[in-house]
N, C-alpha and C positions, 0 to 999 in steps of 0.2 A: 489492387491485390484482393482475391476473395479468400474470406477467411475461411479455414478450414476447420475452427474448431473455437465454442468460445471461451474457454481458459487459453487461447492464443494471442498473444501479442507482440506488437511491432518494438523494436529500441524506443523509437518516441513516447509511446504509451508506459513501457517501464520507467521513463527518467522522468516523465510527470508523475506518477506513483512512487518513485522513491523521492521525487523532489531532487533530481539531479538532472545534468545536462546528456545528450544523445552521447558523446565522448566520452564521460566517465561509468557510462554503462556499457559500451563496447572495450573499455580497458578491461570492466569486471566480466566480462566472456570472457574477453583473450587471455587473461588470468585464469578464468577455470571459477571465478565466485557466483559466475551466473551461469546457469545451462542453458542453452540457447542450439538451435539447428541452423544452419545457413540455407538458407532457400536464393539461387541465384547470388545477387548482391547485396542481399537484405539478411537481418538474423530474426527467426523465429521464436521468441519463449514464450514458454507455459508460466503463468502465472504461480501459480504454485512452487518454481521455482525460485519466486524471488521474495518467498521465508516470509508470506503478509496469506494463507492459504485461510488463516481462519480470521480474515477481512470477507473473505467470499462465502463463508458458510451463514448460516441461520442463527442466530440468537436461540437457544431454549430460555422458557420460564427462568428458570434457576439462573440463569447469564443474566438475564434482564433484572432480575431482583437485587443482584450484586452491583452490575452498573447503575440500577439507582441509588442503592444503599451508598454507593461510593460519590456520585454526585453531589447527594444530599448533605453527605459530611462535608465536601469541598467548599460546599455553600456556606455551609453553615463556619467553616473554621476560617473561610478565606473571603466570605460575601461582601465584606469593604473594600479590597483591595479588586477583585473580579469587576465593583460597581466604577471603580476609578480606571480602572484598564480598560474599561468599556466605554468611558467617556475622552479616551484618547483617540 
């Protein structure tokens, strides 16, 4: 299949991003929770439709100084327990 576009993707490609299986993301179309086109026997979605749209954008400065800021705490208030979860 040639893609047409590349915020487009296959079912398979969404249920590995949401971490679900091919079946429960054709339920969430047929529902109406995903937007998706049918091309042939296959369904098309835009990524952006599946509510993860600022996974695909750019970090700014100001993003990146928060997700450290937030790291840095995580370390620091949880860094026993992260070192023991790492050893499993």
């Amino acid at each position: 299949m040639r893609i047409l576009s590349k915020d487009l993707i296959s079912v398979t490609e969404a249920a590995r991003i949401l971490r679900t299986n091919r079946m429960q993301i054709i339920r969430l179309i047929k529902r109406g929770e995903i937007k998706a086109t049918k091309v042939g026997n296959a369904y098309v979605i835009d990524k952006k439709s599946l509510g993860f749209s600022g996974i695909y954008k750019k970090l700014t400065t100001e993003d990146k100084k928060k997700v450290e800021k937030a790291v840095t705490r995580t370390v620091k208030e949880y860094g026993d327990v992260l070192r023991k979860l790492g050893r499993e």
